[in-house]
C-alpha positions in Angstrom: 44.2 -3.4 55.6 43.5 -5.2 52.8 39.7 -5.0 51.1 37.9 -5.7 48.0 36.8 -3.6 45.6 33.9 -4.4 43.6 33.9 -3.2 39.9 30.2 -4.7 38.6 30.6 -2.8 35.8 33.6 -4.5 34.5 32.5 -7.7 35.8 35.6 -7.9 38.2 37.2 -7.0 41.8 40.9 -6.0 42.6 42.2 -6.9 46.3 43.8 -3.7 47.6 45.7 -2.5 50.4 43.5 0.2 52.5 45.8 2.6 54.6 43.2 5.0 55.3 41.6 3.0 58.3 41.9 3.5 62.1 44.3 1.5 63.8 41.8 -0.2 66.2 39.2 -0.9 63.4 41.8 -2.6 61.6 42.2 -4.9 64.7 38.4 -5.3 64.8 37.8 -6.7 61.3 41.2 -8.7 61.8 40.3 -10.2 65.0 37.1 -11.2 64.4 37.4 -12.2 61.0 35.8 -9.8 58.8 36.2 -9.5 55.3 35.9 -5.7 54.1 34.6 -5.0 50.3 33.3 -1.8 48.8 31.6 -0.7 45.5 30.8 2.3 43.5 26.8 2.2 43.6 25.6 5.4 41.1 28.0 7.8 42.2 27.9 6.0 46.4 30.7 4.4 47.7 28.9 1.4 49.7 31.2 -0.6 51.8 30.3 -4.6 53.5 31.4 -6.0 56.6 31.1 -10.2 56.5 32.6 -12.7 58.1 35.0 -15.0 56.3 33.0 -18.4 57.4 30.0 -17.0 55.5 30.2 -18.2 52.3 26.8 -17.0 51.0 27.4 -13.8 52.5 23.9 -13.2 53.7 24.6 -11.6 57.0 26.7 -8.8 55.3 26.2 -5.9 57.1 26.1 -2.5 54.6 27.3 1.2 55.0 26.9 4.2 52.8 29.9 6.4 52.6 28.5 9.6 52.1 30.2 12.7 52.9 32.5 10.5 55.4 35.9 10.0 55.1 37.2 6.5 54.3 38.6 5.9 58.2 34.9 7.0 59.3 33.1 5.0 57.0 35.0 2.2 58.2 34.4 3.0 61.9 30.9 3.1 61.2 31.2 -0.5 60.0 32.9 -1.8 62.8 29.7 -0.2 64.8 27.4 -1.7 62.8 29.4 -5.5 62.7 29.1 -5.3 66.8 25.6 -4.7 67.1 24.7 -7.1 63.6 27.2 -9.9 65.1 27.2 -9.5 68.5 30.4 -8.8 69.1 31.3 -7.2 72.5 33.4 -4.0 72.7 
């Protein structure tokens, strides 16, 4: 799956290819449009869930990594995107 990574420090982001991510939460963000980012934020990995069509990317929805594991992290995401966007399981 591809995401964006956000490097603010450097002023820059890299598109990269994600393989640690649930088959069925891939489907989610792909069917529905959702483009996945994450940053380093003081030693947290903080990943966003937005649609494409929002440009502004106001309605981003946000998830804190933790102690999860990247395909947990995302499935938290895909959680919060349903409930944030309304989207039906």
């Amino acid at each position: 799956m591809s995401l964006t990574v956000h490097y603010f420090n450097r002023n820059s982001e890299q598109l990269i290819d994600c393989k640690n991510v649930y088959e069925t939460d891939e489907k989610f963000f792909q069917d529905n449009n959702i483009k996945v980012s994450m940053e380093e934020l003081s030693g947290n990995i903080i990943v966003y869930g937005c649609p494409y069509s929002d440009k502004s990317e106001e309605s981003e929805v946000i998830v804190f990594a933790g102690n999860k594991s990247c395909e947990d992290t995302l499935s938290e995401l895909v959680i919060s995107c349903r409930k944030h966007f309304g989207v039906e399981e």
